[in-house]
mmCIF file of the N, C-alpha and C atoms, coordinates in Angstrom:
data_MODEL
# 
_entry.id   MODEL 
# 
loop_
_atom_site.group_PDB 
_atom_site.id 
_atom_site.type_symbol 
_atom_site.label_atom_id 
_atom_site.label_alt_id 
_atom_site.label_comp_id 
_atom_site.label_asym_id 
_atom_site.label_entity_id 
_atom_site.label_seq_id 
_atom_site.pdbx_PDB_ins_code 
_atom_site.Cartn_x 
_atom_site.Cartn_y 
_atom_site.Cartn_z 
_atom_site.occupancy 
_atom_site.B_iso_or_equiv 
_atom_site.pdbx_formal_charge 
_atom_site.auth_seq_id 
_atom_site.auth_comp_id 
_atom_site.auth_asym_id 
_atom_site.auth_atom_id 
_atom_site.pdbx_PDB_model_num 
ATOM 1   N N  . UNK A 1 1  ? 12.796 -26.083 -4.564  1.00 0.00 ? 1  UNK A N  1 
ATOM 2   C CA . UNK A 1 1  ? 12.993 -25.967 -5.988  1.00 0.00 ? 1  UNK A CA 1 
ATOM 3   C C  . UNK A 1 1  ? 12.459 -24.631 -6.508  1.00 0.00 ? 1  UNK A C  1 
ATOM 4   N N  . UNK A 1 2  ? 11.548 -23.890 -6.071  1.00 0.00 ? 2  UNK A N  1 
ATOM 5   C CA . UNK A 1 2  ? 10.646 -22.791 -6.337  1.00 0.00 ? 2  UNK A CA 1 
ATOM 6   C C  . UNK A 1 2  ? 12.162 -22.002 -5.996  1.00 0.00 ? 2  UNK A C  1 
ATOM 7   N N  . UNK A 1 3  ? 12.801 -21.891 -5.066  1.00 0.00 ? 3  UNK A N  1 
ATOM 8   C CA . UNK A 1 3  ? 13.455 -20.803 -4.085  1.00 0.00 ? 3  UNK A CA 1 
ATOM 9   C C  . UNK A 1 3  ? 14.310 -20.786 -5.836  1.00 0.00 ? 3  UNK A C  1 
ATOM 10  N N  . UNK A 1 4  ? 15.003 -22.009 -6.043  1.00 0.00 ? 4  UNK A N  1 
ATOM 11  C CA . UNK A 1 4  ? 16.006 -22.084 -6.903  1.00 0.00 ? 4  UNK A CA 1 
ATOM 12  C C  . UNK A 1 4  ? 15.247 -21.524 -8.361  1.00 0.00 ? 4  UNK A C  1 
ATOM 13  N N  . UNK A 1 5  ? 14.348 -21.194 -8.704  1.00 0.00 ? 5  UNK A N  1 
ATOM 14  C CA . UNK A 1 5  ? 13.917 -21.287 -9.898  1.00 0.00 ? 5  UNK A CA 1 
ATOM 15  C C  . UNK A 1 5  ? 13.657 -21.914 -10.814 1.00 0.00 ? 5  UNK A C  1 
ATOM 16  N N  . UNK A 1 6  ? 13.397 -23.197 -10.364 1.00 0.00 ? 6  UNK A N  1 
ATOM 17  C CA . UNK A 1 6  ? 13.121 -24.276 -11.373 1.00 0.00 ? 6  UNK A CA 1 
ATOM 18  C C  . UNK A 1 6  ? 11.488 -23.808 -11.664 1.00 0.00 ? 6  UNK A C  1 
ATOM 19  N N  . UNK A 1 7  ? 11.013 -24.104 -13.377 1.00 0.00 ? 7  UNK A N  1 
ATOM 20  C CA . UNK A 1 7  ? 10.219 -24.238 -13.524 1.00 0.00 ? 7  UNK A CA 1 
ATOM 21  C C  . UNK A 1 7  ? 9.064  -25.194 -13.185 1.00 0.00 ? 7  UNK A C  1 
ATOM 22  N N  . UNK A 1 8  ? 7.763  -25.157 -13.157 1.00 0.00 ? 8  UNK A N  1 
ATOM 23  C CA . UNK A 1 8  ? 7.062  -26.554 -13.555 1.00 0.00 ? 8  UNK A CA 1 
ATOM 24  C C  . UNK A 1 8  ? 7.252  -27.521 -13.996 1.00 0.00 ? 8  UNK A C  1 
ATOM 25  N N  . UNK A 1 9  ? 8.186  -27.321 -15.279 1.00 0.00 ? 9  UNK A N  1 
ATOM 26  C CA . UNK A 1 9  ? 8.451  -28.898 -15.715 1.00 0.00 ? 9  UNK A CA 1 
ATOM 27  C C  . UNK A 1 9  ? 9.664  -29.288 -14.811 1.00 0.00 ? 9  UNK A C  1 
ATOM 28  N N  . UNK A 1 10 ? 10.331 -28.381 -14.752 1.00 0.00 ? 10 UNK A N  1 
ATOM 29  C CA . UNK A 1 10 ? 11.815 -28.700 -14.328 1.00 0.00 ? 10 UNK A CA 1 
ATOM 30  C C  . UNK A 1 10 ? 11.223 -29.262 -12.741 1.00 0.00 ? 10 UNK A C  1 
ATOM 31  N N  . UNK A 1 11 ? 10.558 -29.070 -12.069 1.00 0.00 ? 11 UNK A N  1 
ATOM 32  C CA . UNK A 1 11 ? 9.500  -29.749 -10.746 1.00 0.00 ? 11 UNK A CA 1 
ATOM 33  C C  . UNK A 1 11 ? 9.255  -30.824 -11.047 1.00 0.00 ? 11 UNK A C  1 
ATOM 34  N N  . UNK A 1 12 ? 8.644  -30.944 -12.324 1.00 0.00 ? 12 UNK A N  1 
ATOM 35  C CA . UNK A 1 12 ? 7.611  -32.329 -12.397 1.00 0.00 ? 12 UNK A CA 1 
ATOM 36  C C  . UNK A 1 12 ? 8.532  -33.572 -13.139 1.00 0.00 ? 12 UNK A C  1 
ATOM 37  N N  . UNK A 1 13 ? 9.828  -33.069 -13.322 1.00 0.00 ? 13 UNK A N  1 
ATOM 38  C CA . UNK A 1 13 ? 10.804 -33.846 -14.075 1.00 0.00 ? 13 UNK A CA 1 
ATOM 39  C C  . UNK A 1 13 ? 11.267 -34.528 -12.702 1.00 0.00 ? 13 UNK A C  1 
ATOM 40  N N  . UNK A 1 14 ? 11.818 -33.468 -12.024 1.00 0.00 ? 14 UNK A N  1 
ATOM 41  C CA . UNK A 1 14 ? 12.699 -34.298 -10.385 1.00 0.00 ? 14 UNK A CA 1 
ATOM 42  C C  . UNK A 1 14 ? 12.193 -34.882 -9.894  1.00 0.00 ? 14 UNK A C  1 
ATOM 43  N N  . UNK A 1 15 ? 10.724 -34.776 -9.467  1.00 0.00 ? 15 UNK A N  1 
ATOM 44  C CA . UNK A 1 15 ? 10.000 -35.536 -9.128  1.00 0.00 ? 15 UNK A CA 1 
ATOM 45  C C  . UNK A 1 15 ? 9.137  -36.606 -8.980  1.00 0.00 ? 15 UNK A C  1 
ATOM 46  N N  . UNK A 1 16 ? 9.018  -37.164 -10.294 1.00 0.00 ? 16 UNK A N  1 
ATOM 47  C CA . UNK A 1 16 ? 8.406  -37.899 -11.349 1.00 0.00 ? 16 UNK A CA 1 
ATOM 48  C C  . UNK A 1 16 ? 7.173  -37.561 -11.695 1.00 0.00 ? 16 UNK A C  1 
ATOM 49  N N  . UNK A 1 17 ? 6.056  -36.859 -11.730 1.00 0.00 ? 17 UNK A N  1 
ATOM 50  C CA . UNK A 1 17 ? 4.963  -36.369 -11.856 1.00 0.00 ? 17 UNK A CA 1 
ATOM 51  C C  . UNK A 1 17 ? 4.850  -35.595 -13.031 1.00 0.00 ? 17 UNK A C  1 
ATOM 52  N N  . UNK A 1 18 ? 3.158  -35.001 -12.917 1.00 0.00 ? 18 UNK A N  1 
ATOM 53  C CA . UNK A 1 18 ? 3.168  -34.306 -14.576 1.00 0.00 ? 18 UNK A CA 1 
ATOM 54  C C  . UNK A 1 18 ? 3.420  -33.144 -14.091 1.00 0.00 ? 18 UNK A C  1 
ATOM 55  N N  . UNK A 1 19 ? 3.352  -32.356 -15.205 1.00 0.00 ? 19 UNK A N  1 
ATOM 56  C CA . UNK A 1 19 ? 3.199  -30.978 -15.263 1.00 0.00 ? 19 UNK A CA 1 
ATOM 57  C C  . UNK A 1 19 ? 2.468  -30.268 -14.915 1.00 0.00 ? 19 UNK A C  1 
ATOM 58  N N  . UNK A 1 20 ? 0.917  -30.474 -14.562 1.00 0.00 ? 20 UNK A N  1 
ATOM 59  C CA . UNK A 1 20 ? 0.028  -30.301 -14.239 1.00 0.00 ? 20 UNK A CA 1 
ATOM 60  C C  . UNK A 1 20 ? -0.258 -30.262 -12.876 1.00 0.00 ? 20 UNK A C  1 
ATOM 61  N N  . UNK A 1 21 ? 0.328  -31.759 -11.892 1.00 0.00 ? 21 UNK A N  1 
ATOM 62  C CA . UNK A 1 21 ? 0.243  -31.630 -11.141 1.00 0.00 ? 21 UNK A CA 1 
ATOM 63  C C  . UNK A 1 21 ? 1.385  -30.944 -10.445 1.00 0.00 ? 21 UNK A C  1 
ATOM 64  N N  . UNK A 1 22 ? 2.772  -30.365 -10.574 1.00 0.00 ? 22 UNK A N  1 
ATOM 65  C CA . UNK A 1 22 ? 3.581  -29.603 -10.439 1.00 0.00 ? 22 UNK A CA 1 
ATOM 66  C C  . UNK A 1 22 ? 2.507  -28.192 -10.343 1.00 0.00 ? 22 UNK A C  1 
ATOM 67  N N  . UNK A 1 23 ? 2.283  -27.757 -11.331 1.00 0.00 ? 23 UNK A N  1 
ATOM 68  C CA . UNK A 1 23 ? 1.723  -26.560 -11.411 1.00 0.00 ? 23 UNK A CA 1 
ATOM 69  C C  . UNK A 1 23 ? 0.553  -26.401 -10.544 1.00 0.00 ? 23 UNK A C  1 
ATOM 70  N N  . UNK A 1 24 ? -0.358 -27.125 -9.421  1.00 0.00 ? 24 UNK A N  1 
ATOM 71  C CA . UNK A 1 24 ? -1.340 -27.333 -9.188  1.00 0.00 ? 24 UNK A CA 1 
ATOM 72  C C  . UNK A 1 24 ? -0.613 -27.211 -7.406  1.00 0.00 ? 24 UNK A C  1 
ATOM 73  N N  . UNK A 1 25 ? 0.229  -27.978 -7.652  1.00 0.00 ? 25 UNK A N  1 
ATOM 74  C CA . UNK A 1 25 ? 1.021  -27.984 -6.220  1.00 0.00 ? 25 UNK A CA 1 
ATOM 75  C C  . UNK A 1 25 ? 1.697  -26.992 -5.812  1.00 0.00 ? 25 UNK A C  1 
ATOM 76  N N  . UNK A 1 26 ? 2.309  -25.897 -7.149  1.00 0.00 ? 26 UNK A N  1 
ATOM 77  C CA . UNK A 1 26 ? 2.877  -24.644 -6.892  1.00 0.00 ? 26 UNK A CA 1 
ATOM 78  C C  . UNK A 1 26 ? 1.683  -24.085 -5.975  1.00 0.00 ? 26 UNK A C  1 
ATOM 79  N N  . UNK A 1 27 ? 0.911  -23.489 -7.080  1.00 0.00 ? 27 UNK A N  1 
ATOM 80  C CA . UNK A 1 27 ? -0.539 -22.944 -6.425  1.00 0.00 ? 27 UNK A CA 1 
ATOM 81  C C  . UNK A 1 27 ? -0.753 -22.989 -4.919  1.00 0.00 ? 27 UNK A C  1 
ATOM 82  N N  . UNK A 1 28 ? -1.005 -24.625 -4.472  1.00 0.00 ? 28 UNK A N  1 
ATOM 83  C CA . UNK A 1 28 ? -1.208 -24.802 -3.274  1.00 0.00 ? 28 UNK A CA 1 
ATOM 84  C C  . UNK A 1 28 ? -0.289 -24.170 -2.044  1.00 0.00 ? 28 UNK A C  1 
ATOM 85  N N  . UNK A 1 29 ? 1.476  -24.256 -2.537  1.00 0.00 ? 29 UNK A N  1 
ATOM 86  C CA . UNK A 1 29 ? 2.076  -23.225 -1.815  1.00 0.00 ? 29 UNK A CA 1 
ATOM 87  C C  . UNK A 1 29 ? 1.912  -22.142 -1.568  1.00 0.00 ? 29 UNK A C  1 
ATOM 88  N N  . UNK A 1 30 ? 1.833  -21.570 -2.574  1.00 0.00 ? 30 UNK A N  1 
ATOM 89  C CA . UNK A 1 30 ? 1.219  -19.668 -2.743  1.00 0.00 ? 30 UNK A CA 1 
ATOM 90  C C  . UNK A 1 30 ? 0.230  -19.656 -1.529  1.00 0.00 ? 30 UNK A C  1 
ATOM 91  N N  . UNK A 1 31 ? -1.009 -20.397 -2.014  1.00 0.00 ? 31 UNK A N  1 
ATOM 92  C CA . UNK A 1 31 ? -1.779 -20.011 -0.867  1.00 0.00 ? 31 UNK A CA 1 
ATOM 93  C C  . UNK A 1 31 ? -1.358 -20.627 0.458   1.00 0.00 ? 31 UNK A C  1 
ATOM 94  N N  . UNK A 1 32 ? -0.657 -21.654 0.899   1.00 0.00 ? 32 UNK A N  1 
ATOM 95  C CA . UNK A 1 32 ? -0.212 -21.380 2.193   1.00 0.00 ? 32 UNK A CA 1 
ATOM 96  C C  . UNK A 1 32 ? 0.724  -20.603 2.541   1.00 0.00 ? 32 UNK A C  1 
ATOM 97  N N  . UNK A 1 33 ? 1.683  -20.045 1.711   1.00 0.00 ? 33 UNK A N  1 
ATOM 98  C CA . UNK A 1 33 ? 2.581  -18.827 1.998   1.00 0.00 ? 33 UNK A CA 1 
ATOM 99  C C  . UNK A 1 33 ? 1.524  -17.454 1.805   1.00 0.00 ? 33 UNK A C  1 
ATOM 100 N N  . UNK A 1 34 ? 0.528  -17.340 1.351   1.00 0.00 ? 34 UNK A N  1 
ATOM 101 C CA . UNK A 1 34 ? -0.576 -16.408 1.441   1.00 0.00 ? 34 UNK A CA 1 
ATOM 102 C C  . UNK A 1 34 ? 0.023  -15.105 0.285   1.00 0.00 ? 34 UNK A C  1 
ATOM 103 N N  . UNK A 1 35 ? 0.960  -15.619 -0.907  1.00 0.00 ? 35 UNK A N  1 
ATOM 104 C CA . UNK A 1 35 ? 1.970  -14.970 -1.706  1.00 0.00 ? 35 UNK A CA 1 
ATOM 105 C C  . UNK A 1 35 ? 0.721  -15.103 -3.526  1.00 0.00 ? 35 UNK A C  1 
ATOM 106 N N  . UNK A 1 36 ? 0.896  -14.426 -3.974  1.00 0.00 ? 36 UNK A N  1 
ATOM 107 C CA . UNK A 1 36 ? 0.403  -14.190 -5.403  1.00 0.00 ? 36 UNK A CA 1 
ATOM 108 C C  . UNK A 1 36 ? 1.233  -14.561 -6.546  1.00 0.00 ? 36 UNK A C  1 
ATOM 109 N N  . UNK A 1 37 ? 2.745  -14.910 -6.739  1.00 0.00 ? 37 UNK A N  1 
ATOM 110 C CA . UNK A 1 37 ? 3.533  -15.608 -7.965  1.00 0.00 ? 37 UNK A CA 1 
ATOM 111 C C  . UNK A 1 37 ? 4.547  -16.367 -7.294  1.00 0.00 ? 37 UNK A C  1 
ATOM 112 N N  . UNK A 1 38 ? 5.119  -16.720 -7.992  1.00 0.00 ? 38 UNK A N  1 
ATOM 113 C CA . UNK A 1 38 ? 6.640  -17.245 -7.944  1.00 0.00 ? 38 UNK A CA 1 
ATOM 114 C C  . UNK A 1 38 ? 7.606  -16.398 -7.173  1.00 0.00 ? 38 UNK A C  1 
ATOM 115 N N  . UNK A 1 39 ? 7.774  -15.255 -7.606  1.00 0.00 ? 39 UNK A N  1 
ATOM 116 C CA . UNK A 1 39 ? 8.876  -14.958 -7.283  1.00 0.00 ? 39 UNK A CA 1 
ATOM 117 C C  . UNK A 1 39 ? 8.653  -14.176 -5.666  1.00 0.00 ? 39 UNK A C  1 
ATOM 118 N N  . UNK A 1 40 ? 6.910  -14.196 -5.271  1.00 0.00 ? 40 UNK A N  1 
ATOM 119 C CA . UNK A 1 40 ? 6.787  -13.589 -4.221  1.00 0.00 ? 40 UNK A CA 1 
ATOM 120 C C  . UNK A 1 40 ? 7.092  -14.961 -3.096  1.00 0.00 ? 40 UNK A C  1 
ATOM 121 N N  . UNK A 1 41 ? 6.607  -16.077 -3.148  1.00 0.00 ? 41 UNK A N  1 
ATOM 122 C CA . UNK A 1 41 ? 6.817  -17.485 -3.099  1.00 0.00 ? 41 UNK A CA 1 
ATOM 123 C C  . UNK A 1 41 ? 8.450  -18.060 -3.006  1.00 0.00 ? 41 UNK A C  1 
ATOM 124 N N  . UNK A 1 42 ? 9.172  -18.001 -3.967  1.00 0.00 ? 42 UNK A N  1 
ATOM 125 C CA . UNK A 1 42 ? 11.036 -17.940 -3.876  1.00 0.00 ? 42 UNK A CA 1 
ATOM 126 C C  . UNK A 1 42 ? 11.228 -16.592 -3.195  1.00 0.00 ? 42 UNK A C  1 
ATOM 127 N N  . UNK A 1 43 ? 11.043 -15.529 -2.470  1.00 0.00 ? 43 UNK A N  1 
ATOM 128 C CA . UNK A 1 43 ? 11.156 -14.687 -1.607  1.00 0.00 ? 43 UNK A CA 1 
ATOM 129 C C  . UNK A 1 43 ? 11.090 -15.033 -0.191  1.00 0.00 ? 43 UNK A C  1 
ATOM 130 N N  . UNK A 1 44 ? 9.769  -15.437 0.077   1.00 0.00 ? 44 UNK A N  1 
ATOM 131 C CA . UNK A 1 44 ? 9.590  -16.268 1.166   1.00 0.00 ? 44 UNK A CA 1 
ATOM 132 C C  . UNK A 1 44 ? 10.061 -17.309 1.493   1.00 0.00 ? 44 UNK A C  1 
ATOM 133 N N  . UNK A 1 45 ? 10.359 -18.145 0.927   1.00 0.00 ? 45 UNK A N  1 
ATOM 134 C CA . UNK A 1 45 ? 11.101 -19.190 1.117   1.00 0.00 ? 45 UNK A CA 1 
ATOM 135 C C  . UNK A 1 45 ? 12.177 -19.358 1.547   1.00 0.00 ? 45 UNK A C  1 
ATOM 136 N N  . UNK A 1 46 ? 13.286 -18.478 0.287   1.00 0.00 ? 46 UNK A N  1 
ATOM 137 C CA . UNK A 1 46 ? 14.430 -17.892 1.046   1.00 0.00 ? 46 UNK A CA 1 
ATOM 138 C C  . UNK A 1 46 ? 14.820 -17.485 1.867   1.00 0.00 ? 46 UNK A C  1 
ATOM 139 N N  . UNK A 1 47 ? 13.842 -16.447 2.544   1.00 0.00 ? 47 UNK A N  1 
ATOM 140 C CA . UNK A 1 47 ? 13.520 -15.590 3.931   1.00 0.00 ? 47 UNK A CA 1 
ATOM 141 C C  . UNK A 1 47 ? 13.688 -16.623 5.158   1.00 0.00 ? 47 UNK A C  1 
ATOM 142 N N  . UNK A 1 48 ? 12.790 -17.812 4.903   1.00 0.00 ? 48 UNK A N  1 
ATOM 143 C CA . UNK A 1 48 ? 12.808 -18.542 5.979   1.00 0.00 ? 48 UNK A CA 1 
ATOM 144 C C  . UNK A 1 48 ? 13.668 -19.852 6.028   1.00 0.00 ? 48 UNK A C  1 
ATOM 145 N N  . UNK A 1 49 ? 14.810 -19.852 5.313   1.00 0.00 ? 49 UNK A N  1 
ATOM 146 C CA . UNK A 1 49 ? 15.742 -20.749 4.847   1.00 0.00 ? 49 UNK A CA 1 
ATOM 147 C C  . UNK A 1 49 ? 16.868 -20.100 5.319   1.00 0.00 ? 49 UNK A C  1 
# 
């Protein structure tokens, strides 16, 4: 969903969860992709897709 550009909410909507924890779980990607935003994060992703 990151790759595609969905926001946080637009995450925490598909998923059933809050917003908060969407945004908390982004985070946690970043640091296992070892990436600093979004769009460095939907880069990588793509890359390996």
């Amino acid at each position: 969903m990151i790759a595609d550009g969905a926001s946080n909410r637009e995450i925490a909507q598909a998923l059933f969860f809050s917003e908060s924890m969407a945004r908390y779980e982004t985070v946690k990607i970043y640091e296992r992709l070892r990436v600093k935003n979004r769009a460095q994060a939907a880069g990588m992703i793509r890359s390996i897709l």
